[in-house]
C-alpha positions as CSV (number, residue, x, y, z in Angstrom):
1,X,-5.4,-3.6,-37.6
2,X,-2.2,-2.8,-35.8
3,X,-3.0,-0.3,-32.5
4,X,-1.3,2.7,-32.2
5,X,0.4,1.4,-29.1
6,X,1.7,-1.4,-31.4
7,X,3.2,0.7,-34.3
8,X,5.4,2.7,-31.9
9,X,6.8,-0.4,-30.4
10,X,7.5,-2.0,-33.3
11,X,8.9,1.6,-35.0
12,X,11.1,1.2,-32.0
13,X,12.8,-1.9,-33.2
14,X,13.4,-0.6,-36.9
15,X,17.0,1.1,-37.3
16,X,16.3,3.1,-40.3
17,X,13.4,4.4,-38.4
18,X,15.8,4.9,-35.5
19,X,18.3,7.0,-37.6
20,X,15.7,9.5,-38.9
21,X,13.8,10.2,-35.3
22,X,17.4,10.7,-33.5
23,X,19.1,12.8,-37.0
24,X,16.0,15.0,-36.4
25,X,17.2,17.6,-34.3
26,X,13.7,19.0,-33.7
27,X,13.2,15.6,-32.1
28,X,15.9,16.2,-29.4
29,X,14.0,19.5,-28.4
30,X,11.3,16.9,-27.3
31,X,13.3,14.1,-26.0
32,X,14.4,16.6,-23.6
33,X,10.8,16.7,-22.1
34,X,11.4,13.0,-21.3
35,X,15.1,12.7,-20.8
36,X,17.7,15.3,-18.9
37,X,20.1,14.7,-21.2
38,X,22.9,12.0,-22.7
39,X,25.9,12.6,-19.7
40,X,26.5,11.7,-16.0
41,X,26.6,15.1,-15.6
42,X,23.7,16.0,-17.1
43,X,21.6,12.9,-15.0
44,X,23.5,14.4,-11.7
45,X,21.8,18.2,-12.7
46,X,18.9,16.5,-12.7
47,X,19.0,14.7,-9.3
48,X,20.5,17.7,-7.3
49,X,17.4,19.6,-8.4
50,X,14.7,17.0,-7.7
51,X,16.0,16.0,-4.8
52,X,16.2,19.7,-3.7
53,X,12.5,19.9,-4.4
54,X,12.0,17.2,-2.0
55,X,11.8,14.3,-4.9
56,X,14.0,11.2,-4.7
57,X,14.9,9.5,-7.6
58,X,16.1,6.3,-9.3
59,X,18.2,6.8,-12.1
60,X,18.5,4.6,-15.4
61,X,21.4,4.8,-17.7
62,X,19.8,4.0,-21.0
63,X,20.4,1.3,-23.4
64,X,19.0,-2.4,-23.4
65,X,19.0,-5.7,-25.8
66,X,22.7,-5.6,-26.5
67,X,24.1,-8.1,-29.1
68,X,27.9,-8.7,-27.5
69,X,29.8,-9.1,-24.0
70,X,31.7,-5.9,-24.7
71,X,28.8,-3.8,-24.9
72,X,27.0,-5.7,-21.6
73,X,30.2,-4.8,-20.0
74,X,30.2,-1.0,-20.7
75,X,26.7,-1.0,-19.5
76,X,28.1,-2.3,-16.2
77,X,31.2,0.6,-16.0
78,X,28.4,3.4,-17.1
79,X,26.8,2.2,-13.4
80,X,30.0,2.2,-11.6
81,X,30.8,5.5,-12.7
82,X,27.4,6.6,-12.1
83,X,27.3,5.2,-8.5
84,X,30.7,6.8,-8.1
85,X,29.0,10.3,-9.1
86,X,26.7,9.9,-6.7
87,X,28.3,8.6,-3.7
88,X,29.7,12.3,-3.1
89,X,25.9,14.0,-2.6
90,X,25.7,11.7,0.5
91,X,21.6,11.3,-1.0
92,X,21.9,7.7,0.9
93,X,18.1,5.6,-0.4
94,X,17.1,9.3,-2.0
95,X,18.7,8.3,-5.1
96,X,18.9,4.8,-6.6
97,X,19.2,3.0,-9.8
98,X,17.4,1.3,-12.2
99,X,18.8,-1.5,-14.2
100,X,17.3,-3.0,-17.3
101,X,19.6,-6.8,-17.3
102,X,19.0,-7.1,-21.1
103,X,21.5,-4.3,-21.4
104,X,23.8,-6.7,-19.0
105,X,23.3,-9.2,-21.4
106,X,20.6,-11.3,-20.5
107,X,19.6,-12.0,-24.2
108,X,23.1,-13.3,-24.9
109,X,22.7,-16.9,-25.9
110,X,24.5,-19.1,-24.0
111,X,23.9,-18.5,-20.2
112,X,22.8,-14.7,-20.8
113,X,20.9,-14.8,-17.4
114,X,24.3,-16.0,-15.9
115,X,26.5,-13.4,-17.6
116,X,23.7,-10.6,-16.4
117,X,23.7,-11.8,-13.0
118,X,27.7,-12.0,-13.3
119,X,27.9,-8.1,-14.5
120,X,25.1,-6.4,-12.2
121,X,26.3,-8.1,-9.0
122,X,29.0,-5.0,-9.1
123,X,26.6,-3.0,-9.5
124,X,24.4,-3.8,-6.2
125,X,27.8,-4.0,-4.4
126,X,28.5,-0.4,-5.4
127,X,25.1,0.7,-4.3
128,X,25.5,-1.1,-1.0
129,X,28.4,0.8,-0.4
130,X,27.0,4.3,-0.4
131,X,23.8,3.3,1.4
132,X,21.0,2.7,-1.5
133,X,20.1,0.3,-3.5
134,X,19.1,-0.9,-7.4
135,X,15.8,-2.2,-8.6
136,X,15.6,-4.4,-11.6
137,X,13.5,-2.9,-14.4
138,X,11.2,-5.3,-16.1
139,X,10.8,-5.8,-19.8
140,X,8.7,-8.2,-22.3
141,X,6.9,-11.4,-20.9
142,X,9.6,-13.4,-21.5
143,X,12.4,-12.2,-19.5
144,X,10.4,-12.5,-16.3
145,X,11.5,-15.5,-14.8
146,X,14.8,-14.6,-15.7
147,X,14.9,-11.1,-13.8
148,X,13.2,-13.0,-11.0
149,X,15.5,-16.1,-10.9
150,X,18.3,-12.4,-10.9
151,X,16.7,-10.7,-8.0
152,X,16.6,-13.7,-6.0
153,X,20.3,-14.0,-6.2
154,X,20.8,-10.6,-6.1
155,X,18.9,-10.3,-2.5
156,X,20.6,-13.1,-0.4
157,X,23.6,-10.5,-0.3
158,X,21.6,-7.4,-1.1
159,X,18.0,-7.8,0.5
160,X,16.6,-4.5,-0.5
161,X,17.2,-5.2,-4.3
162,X,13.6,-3.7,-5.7
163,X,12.1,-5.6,-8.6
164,X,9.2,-4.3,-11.1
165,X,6.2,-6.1,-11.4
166,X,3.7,-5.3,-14.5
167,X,-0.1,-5.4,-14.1
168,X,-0.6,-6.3,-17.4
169,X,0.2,-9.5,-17.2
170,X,-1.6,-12.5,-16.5
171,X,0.8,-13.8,-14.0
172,X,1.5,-10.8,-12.1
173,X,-0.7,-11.1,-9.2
174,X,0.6,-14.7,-8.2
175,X,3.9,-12.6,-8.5
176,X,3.2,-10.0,-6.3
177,X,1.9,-12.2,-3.9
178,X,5.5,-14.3,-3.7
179,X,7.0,-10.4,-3.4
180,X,4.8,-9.0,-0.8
181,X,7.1,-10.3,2.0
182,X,9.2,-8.2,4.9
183,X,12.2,-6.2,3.1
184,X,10.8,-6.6,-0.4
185,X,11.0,-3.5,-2.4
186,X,8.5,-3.9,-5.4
187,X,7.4,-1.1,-7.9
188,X,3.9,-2.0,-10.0
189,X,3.8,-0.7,-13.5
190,X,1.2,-0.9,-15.9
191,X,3.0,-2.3,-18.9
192,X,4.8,-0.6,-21.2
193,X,5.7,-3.2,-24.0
194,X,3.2,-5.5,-27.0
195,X,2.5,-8.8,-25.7
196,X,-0.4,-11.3,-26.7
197,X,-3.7,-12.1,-25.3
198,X,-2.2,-15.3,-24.1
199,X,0.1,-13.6,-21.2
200,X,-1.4,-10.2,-20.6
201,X,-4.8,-8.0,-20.5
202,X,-5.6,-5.9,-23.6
203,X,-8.2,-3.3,-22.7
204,X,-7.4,-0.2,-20.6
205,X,-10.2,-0.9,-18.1
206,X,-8.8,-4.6,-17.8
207,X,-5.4,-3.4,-16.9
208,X,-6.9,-0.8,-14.6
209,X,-8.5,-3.5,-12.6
210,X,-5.8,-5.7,-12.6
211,X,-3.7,-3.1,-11.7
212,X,-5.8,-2.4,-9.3
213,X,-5.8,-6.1,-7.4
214,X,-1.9,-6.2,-7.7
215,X,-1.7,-2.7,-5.7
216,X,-4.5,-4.2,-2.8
217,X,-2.0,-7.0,-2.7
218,X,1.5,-5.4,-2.5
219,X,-0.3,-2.3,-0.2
220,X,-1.4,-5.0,2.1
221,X,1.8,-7.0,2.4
222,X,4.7,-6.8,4.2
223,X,7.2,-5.6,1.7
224,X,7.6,-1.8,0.2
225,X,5.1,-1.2,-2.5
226,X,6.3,1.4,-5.1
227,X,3.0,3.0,-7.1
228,X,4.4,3.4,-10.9
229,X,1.8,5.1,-12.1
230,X,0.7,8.4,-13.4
231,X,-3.0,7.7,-13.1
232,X,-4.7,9.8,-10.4
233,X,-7.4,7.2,-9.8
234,X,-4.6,4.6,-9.1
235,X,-2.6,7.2,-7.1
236,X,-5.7,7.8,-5.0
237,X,-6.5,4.4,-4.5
238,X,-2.8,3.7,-2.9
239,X,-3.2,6.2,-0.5
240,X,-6.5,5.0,0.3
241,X,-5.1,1.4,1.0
242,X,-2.2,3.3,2.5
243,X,-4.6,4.2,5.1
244,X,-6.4,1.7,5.8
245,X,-3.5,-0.7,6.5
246,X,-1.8,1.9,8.5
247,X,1.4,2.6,6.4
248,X,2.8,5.1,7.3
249,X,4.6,7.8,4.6
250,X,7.8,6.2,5.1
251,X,6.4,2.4,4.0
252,X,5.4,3.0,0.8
253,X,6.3,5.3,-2.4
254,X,4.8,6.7,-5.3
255,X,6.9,7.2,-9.0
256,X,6.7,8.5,-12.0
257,X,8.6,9.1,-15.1
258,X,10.8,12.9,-15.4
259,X,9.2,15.1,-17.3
260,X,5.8,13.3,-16.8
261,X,2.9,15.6,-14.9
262,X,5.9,17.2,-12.7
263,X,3.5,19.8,-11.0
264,X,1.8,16.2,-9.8
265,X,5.4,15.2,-8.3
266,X,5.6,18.6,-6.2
267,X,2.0,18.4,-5.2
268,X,1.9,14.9,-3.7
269,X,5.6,15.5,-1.8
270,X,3.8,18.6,-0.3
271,X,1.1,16.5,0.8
272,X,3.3,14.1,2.3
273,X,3.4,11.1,-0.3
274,X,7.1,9.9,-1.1
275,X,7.8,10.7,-4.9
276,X,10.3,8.9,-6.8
277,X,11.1,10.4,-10.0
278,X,12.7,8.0,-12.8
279,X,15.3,10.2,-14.4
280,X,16.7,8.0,-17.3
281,X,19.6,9.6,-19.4
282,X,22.4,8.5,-21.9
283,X,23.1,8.8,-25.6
284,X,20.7,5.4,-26.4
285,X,17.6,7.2,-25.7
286,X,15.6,6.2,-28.8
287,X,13.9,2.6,-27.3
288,X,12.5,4.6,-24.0
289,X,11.5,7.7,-26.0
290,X,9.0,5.0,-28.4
291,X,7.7,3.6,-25.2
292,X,6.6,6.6,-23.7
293,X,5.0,8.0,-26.5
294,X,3.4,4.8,-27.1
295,X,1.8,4.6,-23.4
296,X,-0.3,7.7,-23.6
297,X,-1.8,9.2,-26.8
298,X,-0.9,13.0,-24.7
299,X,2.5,12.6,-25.5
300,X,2.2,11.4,-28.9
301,X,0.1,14.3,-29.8
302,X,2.3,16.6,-27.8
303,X,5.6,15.1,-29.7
304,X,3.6,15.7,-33.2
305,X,2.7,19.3,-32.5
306,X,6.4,20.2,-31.2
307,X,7.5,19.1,-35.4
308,X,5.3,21.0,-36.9
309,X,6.2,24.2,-34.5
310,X,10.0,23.7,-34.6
311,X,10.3,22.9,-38.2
């Protein structure tokens, strides 16, 4: 039998599924839990408050597995003119982006890790520029070496490129060992996507642990380890390492998704802990949306209960 977790990734992936989730408009009252809203502007509101509140961000422009050059390209300009609306708030590292390369047209057949590498390169040049930086977002097993081969090209003219590492994955401690060198900026997630037995953990208390063995081995590095996790047992258990290995506040950063256990976000920048908040926005909001409810039964029920109450 299909997991939960499972049938909202794969409901991601089905258009006619797609058009009655986003023609719902009690839907977008939810989405707006997760998502600040489908404009620059709207993503700019977003990081002048959090940013006020003492929480930096990294913003992610949504869309991701595009079918044509054109639309690869447009996901390229939607950067530059994000950049561009940032470079005025002077927010330096306090607000970065987040790039996923299958929306830069990694998937393209035909040297799709070439034309991706081609159309962000602009994109870390125009970070660069007004003093922050991009990290490349991770997605399914097999775009991994691809992102990495990316990021490696990306950082011999851009050194602070960040890349995202997930725990769930087999391979990913070898990985963060390769990553855990001086200037390395590397965020560990859990996993957010369906992949086999072969290449990744299934059980929750499997991922915890390896989760767990990734963070021991980016924390005691020499690169910048950034915590993606809402878990407070995780949370507690960087700050522990944090300790012990003598980071101090300014080494190492915890994140977590917008609209995600907020009060958490304040509470830890008042206690001294770097906060990143990932503010994704943009019309294509329908792919991140599945994900999230499909990572923690809270906001499944909590999506569920919001149609009943608004309908």
């Amino acid at each position: 039998m299909l997991s939960q977790k499972a049938l909202l990734l794969g409901a991601a992936r089905r258009p006619e599924l797609r058009r009655l989730v986003t023609g719902n408009p009690a839907t977008r009252r939810v989405v707006d839990r997760f998502v600040p809203g489908e404009t620059l502007e709207d993503a700019l509101a977003a990081v002048r408050r959090l940013t006020g509140e003492g929480i930096a961000v990294t913003l992610d422009h949504l869309g991701e597995g595009v079918t044509d050059r054109a639309e690869a390209t447009r996901s390229r300009d939607a950067y530059l003119a994000l950049l561009e609306g940032l470079a005025p708030l002077g927010l330096g590292r306090a607000a970065e982006v987040s790039v996923k390369l299958s929306a830069f047209g990694q998937a393209l057949p035909g040297g799709g890790t070439d034309l991706a590498l081609e159309l962000v390169r602009p994109v870390a040049e125009a970070a660069t520029a007004i003093g922050t930086t991009v990290t490349l977002d991770m997605e399914e097993s097999t775009t991994v070496d691809s992102t990495l081969a990316v990021l490696a090209e990306l950082r011999r003219d851009h050194p602070g490129t960040g890349a995202v590492l997930q725990a769930a994955l087999h391979r990913t401690e070898e990985d963060a060992a390769a990553l855990a060198v001086p200037g390395s900026r590397v965020r560990l997630v859990k996993g957010a996507y369906d992949e086999p037995p072969s290449v990744a953990f299934q059980g929750r208390h499997e991922v915890d642990a390896a989760y767990a063995r990734c963070l021991g081995v980016l924390v005691r590095g020499a690169g910048y380890p950034m915590v993606g996790s809402h878990d407070p047992r995780l949370i507690a258990i960087a700050r522990r390492l944090a300790g012990q290995t003598g980071r101090t506040p300014d080494s190492w950063e915890v994140q977590m998704l917008y609209g995600i256990r907020p009060g958490e976000q304040r509470r830890l920048t008042d206690a001294g802990v770097c906060v990143r908040a990932y503010v994704p926005y943009g019309a294509d909001w329908y792919g991140y949306f599945m994900r999230r409810l499909a990572e923690r039964p809270a906001n499944l029920r909590f999506f569920l209960r919001s149609l009943v109450t608004t309908s």
